[in-house]
KEPA-797310 format. One record per residue (C-alpha): x, y, z. Coordinates in nm, 2 decimals. Layout:
N
<palum east="X" north="Y" up="Z"/>
...
***
This chain:
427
<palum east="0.00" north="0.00" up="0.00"/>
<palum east="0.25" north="0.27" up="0.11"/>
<palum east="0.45" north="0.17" up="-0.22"/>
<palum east="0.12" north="0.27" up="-0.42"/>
<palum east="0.03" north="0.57" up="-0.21"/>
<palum east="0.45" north="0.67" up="-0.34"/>
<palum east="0.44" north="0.62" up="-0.64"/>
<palum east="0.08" north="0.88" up="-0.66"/>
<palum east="0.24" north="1.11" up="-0.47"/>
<palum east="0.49" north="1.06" up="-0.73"/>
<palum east="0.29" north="1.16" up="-1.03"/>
<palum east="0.13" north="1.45" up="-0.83"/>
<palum east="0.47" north="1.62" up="-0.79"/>
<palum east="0.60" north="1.54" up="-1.14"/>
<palum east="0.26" north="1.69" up="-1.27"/>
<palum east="0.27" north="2.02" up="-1.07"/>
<palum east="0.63" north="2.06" up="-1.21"/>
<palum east="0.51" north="1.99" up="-1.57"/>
<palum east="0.24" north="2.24" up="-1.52"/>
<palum east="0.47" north="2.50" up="-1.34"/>
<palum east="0.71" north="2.48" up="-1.60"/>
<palum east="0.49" north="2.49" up="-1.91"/>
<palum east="0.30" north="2.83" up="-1.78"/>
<palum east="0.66" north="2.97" up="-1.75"/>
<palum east="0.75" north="2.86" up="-2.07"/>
<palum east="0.38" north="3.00" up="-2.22"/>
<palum east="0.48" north="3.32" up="-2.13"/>
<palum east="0.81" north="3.32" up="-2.31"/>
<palum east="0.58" north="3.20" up="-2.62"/>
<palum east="0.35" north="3.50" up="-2.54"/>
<palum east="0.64" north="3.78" up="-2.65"/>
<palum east="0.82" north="3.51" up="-2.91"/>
<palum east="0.77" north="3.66" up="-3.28"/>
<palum east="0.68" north="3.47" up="-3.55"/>
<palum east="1.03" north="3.47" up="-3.75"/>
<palum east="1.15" north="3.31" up="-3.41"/>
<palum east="0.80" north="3.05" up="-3.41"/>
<palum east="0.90" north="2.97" up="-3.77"/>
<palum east="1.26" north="2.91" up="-3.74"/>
<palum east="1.15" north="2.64" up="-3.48"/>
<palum east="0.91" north="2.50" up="-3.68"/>
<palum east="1.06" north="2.46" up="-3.99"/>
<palum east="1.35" north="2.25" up="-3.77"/>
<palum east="1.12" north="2.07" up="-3.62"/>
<palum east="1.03" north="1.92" up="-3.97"/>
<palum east="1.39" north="1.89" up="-4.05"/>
<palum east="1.43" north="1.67" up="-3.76"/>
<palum east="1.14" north="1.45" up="-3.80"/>
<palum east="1.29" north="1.36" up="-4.18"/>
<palum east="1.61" north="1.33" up="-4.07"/>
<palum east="1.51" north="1.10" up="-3.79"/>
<palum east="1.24" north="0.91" up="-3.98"/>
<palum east="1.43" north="0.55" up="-3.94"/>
<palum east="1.44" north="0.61" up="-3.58"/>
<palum east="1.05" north="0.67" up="-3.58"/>
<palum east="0.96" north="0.40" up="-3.78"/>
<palum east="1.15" north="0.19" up="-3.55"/>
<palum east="0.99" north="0.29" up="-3.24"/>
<palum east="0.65" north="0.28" up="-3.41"/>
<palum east="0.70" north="-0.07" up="-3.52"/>
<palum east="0.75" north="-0.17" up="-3.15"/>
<palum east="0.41" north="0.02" up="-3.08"/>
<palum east="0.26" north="-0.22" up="-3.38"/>
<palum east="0.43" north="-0.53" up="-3.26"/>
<palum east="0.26" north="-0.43" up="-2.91"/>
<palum east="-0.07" north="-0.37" up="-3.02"/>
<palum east="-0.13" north="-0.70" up="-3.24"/>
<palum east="-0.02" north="-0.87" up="-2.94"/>
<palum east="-0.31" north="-0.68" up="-2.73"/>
<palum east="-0.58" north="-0.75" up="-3.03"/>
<palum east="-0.64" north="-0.40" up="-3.12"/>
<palum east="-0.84" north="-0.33" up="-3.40"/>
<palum east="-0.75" north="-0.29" up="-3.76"/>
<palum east="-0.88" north="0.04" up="-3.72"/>
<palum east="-0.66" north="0.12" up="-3.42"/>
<palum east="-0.38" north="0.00" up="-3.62"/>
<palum east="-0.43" north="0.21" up="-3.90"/>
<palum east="-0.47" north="0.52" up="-3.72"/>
<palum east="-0.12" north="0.46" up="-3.48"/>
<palum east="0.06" north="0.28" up="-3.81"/>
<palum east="0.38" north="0.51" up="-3.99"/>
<palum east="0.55" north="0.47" up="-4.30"/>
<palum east="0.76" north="0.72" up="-4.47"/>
<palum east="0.50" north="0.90" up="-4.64"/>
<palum east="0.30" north="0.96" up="-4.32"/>
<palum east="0.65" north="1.10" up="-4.17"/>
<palum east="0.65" north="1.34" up="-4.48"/>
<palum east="0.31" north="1.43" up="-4.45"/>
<palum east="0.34" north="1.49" up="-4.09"/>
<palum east="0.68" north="1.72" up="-4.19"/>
<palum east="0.46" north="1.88" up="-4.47"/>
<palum east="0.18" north="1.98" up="-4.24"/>
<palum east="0.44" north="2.18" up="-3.99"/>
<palum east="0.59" north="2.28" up="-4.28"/>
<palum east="0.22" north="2.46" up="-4.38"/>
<palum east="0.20" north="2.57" up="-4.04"/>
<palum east="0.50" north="2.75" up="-4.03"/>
<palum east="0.36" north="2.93" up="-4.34"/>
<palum east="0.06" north="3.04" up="-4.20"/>
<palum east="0.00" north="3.39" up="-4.10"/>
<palum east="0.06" north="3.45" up="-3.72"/>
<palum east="-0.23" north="3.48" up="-3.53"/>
<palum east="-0.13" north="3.64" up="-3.19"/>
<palum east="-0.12" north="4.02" up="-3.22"/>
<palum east="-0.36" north="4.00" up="-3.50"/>
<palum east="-0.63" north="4.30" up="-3.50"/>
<palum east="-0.96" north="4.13" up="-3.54"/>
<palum east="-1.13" north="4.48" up="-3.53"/>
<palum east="-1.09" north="4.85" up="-3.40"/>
<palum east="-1.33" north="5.13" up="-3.36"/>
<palum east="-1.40" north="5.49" up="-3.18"/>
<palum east="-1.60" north="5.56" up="-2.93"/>
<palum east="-1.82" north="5.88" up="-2.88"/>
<palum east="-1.57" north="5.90" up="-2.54"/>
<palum east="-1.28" north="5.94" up="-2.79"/>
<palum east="-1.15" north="5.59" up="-2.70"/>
<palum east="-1.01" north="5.42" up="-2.96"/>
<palum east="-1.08" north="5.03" up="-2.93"/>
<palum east="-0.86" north="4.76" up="-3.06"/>
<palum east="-0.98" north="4.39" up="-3.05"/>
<palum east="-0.67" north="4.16" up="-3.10"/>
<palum east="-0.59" north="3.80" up="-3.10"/>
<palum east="-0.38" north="3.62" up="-2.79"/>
<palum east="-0.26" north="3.27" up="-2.71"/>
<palum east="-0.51" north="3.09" up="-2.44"/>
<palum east="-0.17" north="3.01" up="-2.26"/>
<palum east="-0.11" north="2.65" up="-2.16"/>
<palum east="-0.30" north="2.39" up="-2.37"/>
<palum east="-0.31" north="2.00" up="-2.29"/>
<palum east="-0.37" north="1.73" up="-2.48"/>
<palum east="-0.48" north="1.43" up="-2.45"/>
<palum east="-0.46" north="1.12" up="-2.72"/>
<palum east="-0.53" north="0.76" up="-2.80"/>
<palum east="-0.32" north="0.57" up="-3.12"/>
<palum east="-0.26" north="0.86" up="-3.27"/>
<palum east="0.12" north="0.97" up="-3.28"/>
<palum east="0.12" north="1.23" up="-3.57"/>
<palum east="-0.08" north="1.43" up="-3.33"/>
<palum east="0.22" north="1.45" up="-3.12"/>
<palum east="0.35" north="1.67" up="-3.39"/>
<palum east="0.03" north="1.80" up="-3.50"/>
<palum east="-0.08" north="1.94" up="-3.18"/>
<palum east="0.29" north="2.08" up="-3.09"/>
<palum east="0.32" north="2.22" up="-3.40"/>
<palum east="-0.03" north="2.43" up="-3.38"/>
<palum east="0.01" north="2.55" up="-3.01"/>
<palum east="0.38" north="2.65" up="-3.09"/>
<palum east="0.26" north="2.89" up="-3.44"/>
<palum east="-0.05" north="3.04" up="-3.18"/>
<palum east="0.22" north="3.09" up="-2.88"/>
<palum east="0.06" north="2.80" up="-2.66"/>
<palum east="0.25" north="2.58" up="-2.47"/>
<palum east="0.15" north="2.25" up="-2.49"/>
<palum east="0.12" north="1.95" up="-2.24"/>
<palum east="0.10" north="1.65" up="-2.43"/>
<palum east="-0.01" north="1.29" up="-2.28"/>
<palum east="-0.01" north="1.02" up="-2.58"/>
<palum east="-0.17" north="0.68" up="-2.52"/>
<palum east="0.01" north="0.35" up="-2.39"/>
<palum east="-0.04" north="0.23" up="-2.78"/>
<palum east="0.18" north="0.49" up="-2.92"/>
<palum east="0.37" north="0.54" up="-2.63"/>
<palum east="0.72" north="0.49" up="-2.85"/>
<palum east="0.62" north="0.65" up="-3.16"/>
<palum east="0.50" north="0.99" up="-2.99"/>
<palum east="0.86" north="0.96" up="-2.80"/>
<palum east="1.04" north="0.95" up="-3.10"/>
<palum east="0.83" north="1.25" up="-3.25"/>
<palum east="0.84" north="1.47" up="-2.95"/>
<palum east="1.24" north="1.44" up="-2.96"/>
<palum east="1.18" north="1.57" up="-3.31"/>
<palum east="1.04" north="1.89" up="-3.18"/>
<palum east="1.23" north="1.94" up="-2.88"/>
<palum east="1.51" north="1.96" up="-3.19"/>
<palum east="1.37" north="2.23" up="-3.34"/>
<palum east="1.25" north="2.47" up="-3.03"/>
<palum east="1.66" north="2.45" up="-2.96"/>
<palum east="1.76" north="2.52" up="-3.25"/>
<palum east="1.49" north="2.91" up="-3.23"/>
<palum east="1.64" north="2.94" up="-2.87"/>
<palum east="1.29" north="2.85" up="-2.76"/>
<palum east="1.21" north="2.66" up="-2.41"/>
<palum east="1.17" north="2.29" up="-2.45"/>
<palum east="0.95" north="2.29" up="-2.19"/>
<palum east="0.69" north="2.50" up="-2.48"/>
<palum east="0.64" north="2.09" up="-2.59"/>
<palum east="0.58" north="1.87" up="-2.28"/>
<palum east="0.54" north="1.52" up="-2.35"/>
<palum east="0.43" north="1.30" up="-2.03"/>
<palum east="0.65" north="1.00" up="-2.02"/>
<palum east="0.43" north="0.77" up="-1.86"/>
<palum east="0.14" north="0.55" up="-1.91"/>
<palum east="0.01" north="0.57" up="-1.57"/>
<palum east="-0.34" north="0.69" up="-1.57"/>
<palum east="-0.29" north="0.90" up="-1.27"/>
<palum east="-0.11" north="1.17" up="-1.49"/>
<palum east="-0.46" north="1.21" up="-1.67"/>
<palum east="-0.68" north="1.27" up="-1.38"/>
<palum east="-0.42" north="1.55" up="-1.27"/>
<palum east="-0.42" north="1.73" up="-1.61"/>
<palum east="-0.78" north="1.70" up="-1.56"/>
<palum east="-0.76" north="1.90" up="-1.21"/>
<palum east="-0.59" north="2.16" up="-1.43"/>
<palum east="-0.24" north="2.11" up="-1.26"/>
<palum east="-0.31" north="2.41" up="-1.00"/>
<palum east="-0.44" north="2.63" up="-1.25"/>
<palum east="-0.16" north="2.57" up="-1.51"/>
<palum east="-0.36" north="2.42" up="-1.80"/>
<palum east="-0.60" north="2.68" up="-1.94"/>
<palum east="-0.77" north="2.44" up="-2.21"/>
<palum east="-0.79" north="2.02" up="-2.26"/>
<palum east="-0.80" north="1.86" up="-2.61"/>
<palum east="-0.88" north="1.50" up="-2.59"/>
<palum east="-0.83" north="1.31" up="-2.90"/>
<palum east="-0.94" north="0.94" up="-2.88"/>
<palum east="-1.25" north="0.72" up="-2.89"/>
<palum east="-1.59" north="0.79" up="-2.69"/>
<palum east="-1.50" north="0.64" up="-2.36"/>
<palum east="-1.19" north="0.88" up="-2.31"/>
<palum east="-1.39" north="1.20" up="-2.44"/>
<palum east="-1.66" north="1.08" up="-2.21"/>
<palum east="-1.37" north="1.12" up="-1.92"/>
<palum east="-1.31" north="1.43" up="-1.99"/>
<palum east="-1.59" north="1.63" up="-2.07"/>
<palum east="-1.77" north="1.45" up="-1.74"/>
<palum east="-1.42" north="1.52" up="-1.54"/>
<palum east="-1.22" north="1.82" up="-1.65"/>
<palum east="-1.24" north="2.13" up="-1.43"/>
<palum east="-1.11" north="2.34" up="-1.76"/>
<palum east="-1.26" north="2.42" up="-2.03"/>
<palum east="-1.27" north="2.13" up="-2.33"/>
<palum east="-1.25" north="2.16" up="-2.69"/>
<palum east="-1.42" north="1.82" up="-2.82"/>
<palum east="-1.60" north="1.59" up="-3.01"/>
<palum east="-1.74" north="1.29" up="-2.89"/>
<palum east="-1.81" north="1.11" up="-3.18"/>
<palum east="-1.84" north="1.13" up="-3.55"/>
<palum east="-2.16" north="1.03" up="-3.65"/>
<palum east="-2.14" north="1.15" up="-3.99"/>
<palum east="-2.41" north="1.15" up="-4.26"/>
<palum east="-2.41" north="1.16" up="-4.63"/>
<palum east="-2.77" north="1.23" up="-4.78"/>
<palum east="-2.82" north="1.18" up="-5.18"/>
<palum east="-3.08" north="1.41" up="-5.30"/>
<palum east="-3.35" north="1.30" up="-5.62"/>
<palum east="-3.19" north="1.59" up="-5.81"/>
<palum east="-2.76" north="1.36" up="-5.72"/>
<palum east="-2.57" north="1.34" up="-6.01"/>
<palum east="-2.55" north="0.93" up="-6.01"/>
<palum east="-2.18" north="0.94" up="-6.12"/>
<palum east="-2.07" north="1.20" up="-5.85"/>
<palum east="-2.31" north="1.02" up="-5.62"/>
<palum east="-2.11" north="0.68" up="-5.62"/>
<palum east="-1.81" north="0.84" up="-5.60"/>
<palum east="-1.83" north="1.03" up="-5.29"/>
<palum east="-2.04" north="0.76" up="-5.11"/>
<palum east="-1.75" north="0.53" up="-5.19"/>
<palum east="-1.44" north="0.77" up="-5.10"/>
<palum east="-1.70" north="0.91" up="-4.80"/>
<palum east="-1.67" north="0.54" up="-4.65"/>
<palum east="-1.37" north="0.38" up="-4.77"/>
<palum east="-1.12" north="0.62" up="-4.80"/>
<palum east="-1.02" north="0.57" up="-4.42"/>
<palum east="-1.27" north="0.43" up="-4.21"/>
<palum east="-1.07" north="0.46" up="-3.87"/>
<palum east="-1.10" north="0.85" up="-3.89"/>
<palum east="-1.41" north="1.02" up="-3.70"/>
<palum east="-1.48" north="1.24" up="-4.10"/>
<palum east="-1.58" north="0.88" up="-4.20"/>
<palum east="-1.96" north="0.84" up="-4.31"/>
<palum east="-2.11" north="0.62" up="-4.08"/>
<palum east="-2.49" north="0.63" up="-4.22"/>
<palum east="-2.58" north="0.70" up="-4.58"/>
<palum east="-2.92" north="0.85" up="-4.67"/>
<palum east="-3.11" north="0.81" up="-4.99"/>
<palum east="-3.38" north="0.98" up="-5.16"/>
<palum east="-3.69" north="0.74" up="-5.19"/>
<palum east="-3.74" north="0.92" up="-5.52"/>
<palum east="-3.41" north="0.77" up="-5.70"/>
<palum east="-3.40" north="0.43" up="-5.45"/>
<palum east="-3.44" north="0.24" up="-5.80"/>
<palum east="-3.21" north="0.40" up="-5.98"/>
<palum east="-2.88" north="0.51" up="-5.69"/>
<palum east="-2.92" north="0.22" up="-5.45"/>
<palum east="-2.79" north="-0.03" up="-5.62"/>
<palum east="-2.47" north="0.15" up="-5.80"/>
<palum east="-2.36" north="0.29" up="-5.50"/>
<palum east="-2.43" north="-0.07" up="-5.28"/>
<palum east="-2.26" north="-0.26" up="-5.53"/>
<palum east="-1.90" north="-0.02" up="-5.51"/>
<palum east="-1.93" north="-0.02" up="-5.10"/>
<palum east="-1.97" north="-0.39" up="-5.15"/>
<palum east="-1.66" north="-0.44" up="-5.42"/>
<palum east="-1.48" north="-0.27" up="-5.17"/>
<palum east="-1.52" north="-0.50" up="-4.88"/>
<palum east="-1.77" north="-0.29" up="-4.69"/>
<palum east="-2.08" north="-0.44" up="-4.50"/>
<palum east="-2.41" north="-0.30" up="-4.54"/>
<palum east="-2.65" north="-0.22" up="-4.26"/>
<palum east="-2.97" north="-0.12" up="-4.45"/>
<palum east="-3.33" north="-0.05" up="-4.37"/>
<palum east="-3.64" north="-0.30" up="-4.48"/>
<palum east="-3.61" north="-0.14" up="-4.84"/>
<palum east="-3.23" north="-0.14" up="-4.86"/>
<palum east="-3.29" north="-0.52" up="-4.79"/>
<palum east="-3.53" north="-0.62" up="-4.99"/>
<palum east="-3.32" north="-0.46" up="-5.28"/>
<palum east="-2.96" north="-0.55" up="-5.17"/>
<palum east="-2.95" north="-0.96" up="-5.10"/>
<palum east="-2.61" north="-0.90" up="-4.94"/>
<palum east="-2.72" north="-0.61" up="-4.68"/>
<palum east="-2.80" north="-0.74" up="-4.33"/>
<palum east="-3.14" north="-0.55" up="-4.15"/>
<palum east="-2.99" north="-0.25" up="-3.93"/>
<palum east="-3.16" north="-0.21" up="-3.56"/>
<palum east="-3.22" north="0.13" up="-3.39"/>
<palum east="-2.86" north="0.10" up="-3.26"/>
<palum east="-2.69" north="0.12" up="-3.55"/>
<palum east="-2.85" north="0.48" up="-3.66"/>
<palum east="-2.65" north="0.63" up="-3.36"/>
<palum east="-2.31" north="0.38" up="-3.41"/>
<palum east="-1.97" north="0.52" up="-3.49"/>
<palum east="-1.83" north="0.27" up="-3.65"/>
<palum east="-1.45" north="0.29" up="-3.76"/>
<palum east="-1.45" north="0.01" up="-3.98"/>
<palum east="-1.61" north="-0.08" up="-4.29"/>
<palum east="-1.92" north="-0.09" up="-4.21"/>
<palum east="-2.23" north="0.16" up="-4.32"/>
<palum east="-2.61" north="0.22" up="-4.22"/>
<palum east="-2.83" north="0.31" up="-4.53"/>
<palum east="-3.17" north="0.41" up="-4.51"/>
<palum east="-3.43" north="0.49" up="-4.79"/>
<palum east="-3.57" north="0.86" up="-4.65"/>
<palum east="-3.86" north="1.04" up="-4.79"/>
<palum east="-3.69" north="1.39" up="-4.95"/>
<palum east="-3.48" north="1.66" up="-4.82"/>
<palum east="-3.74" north="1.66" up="-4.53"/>
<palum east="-3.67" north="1.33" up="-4.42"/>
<palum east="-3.27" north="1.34" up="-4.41"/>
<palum east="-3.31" north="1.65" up="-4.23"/>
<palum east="-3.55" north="1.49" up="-3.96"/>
<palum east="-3.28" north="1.14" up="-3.95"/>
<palum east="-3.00" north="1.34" up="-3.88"/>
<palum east="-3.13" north="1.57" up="-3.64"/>
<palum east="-3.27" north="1.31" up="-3.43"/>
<palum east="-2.88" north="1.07" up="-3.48"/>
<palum east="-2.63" north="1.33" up="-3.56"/>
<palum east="-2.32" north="1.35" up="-3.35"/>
<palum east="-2.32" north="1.72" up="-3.54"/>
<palum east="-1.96" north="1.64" up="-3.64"/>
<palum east="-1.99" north="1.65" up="-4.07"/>
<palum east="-2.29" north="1.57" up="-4.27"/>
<palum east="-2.26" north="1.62" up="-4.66"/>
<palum east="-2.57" north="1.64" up="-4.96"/>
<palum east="-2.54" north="1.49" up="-5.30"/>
<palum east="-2.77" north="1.78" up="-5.52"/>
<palum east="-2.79" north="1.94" up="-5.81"/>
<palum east="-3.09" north="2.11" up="-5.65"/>
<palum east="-3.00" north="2.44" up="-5.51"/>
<palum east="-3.27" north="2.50" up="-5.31"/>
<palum east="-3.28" north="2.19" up="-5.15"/>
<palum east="-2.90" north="2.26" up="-5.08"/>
<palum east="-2.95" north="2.58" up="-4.89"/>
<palum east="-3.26" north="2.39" up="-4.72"/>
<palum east="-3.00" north="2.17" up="-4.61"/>
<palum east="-2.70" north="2.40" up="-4.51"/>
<palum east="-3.01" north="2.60" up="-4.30"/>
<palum east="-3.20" north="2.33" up="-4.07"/>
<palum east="-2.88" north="2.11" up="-4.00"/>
<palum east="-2.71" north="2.25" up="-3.68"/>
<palum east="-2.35" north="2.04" up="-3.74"/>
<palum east="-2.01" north="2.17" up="-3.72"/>
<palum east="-1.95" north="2.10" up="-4.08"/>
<palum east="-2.16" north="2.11" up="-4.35"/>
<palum east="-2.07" north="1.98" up="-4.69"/>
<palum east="-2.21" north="1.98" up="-5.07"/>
<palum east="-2.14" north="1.78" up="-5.33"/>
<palum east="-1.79" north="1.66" up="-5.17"/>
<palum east="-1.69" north="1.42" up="-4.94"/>
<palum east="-1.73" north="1.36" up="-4.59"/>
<palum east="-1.33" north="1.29" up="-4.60"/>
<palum east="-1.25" north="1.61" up="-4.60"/>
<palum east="-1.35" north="1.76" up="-4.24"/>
<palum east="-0.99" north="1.79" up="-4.15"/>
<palum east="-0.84" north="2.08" up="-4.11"/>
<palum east="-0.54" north="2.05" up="-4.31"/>
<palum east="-0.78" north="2.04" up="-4.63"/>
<palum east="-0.99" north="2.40" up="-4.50"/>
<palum east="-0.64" north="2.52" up="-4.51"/>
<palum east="-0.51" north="2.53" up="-4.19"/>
<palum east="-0.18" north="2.33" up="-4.18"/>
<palum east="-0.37" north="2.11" up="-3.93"/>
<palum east="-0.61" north="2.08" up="-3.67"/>
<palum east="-0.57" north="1.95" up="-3.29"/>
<palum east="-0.89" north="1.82" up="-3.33"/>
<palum east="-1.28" north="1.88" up="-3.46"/>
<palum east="-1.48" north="2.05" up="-3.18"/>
<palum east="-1.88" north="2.00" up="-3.20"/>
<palum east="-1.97" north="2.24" up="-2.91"/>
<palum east="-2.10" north="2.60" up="-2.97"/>
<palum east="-1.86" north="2.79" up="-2.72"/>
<palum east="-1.50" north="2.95" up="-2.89"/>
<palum east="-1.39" north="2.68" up="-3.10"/>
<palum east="-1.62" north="2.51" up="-3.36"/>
<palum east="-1.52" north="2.25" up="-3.65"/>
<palum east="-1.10" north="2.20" up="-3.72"/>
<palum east="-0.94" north="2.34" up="-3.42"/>
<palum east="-0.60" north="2.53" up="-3.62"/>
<palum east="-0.39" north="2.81" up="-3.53"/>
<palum east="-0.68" north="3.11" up="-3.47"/>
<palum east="-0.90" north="2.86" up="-3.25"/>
<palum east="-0.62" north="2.83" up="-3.02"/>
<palum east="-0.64" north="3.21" up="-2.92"/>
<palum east="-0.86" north="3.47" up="-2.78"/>
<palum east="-0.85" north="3.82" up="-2.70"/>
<palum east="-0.85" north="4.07" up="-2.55"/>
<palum east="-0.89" north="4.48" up="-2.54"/>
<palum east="-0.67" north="4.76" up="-2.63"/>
<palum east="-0.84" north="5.07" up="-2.47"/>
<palum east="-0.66" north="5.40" up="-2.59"/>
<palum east="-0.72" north="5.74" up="-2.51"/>
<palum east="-0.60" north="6.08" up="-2.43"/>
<palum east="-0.67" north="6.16" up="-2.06"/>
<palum east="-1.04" north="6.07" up="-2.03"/>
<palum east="-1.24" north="6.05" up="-1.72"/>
<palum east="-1.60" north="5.90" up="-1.67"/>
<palum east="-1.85" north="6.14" up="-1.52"/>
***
């Protein structure tokens, strides 16, 4: 017992000085400008191509691990590297470094009848933690985005990637040395006890300003229900992709395929496809037949059923499942009217997408669907926020407070007021 009771107190004390030393080093970030942020990001990209054999090496000891613990094929996917991950993962910081700064940025200005002049301008949040499961590239990701918005960063990877995010945090810890930045700006917690967690959680004394968890529903559950800091979060991604009457059947197929099938571990995946009762006879089958081809098990309604031999009956479960695997819901709706009503009763309001040709049954769409992301005539594949632009994203928040949708560079500040005037007083 007193052995366990040490070892707590052990994580307590390294957690405080985690936290203690990231808000120092957040305020170093505050004043850093953005030839110095870009000096240490484009390093940091240096380093993670220099050191890719290293990486790969620790990440295949993180897949050797987790096909001896059964995980997934999913799981695997998402915490699997080869070299063109590593270059993509160099490319994003790469775009990040490009990005226009955010901090100091005026958002807007005006005069008062006073004679105040008002500024409005961007600022970091300060110390930002994050939380992941299987996903190393966030490691980089996530450092990468706090660094550019003058956040310091707390990172705490999952047990599955545990030697992958290693290997990519040394990476950046390279290139904040080489911009005579803190290392301490990129914290990685080198532990797997889930004590660490719970602390970040707390808010280490104050120290963490903002939690990002990135990982399934049970550890976003954790958090939101635990976390005495604000979140930034999705907890699932129940996405939709609804084909209208007016769908061209070509487009149609295509996106419902690369919606699906593109990567089915990611939460931009469609989970439920919806489909016009107008052009059942006509888009049903095409589009079941690709999903099919491509190894992917249909979940259908009593019409998709009765039309596709090879699709099993879906229950009421499976309108509200988040699957990660090849595997899709279909159901035969009545119109514009009916995918509306399906997804606001199942949406995780993550992404939903419309097949249409049909303006006004787009704009129908885009106005009675309250979702983060809202798509036309494109796939659901692309609510990421490297593709809207932004280098990358920590993660796709749902909620309707700050942050909505790819969290990038400008979702990881606020504000504040610049108040200037020339000796008033109130009455």
């Amino acid at each position: 017992m007193s052995s366990e009771i040490n070892t707590h107190n052990n994580i307590i004390e390294m957690m405080s000085d985690i936290g203690k030393r990231a808000k120092k080093a957040a305020n170093i970030l505050a004043v850093a400008n953005t030839e110095q942020k870009n000096k240490a990001l484009i390093a940091a990209a240096s380093s993670l191509l220099i050191d890719m054999p290293e990486i790969l090496e620790a990440n295949e000891k993180d897949i050797e691990n987790g096909r001896k613990k059964g995980l997934s094929s999913a799981i695997l996917d998402r915490l699997m590297l080869d070299d063109a991950r590593i270059i993509a993962v160099a490319d994003s910081i790469m775009e990040i470094a490009k990005l226009p700064d955010p901090v100091g940025t005026k958002i807007a200005e005006w005069d008062v009848p006073s004679g105040l002049h008002i500024e409005r301008v961007r600022t970091p949040l300060g110390v930002i933690g994050i939380i992941y499961e299987s996903r190393p590239n966030v490691t980089a990701d996530a450092g990468a985005l706090c660094l550019k918005s003058s956040n310091a960063t707390i990172l705490r990877g999952g047990s599955d990637s545990f030697y992958s995010s290693r290997a990519i945090h040394k990476a950046m810890i390279k290139g904040l040395e080489n911009a005579g930045l803190p290392a301490d700006a990129i914290q990685l917690i080198d532990t797997t006890d889930r004590a660490a967690v719970g602390e970040m959680l707390a808010g280490l004394e104050g120290n963490i300003d903002v939690i990002v968890p990135r990982g399934g529903a049970s550890l976003v559950a954790r958090v939101q229900a635990d976390a005495r800091v604000p979140v930034f979060s999705h907890l699932e991604g129940i996405c939709h992709l609804y084909i209208d009457k007016s769908a061209n059947l070509e487009m149609a197929v295509a996106i419902a395929l690369n919606s699906k099938m593109r990567r089915t571990g990611i939460c931009g995946s469609a989970e439920t496809l919806l489909i016009d009762k107008a052009i059942a006879d006509t888009h049903l089958e095409p589009i079941c037949e690709v999903l099919l081809s491509a190894g992917c098990e249909i979940r259908g309604d009593e019409k998709v059923v009765v039309k596709i031999s090879q699709a099993k009956i879906a229950n009421e479960q499976d309108w509200s499942t988040e699957y990660l695997d090849a595997i899709i819901s279909i159901k035969i709706v009545d119109g514009i009217d009916g995918a509306i009503a399906h997804i606001g009763k199942y949406s995780s309001h993550h992404t939903e997408s419309i097949v249409a040709e049909d303006k006004a049954v787009v704009e129908k769409f885009f106005a009675n669907i309250d979702s983060a992301i809202l798509m036309h005539n494109a796939s659901t594949q692309f609510a990421d926020g490297g593709e809207f632009g932004m280098g990358a994203e920590i993660g796709i928040a749902t909620g309707k407070m700050h942050a909505r949708g790819p969290v990038g560079v400008e979702q990881l500040t606020s504000f504040k007021y610049l108040v200037r005037g020339s000796g008033q007083v109130r009455p």
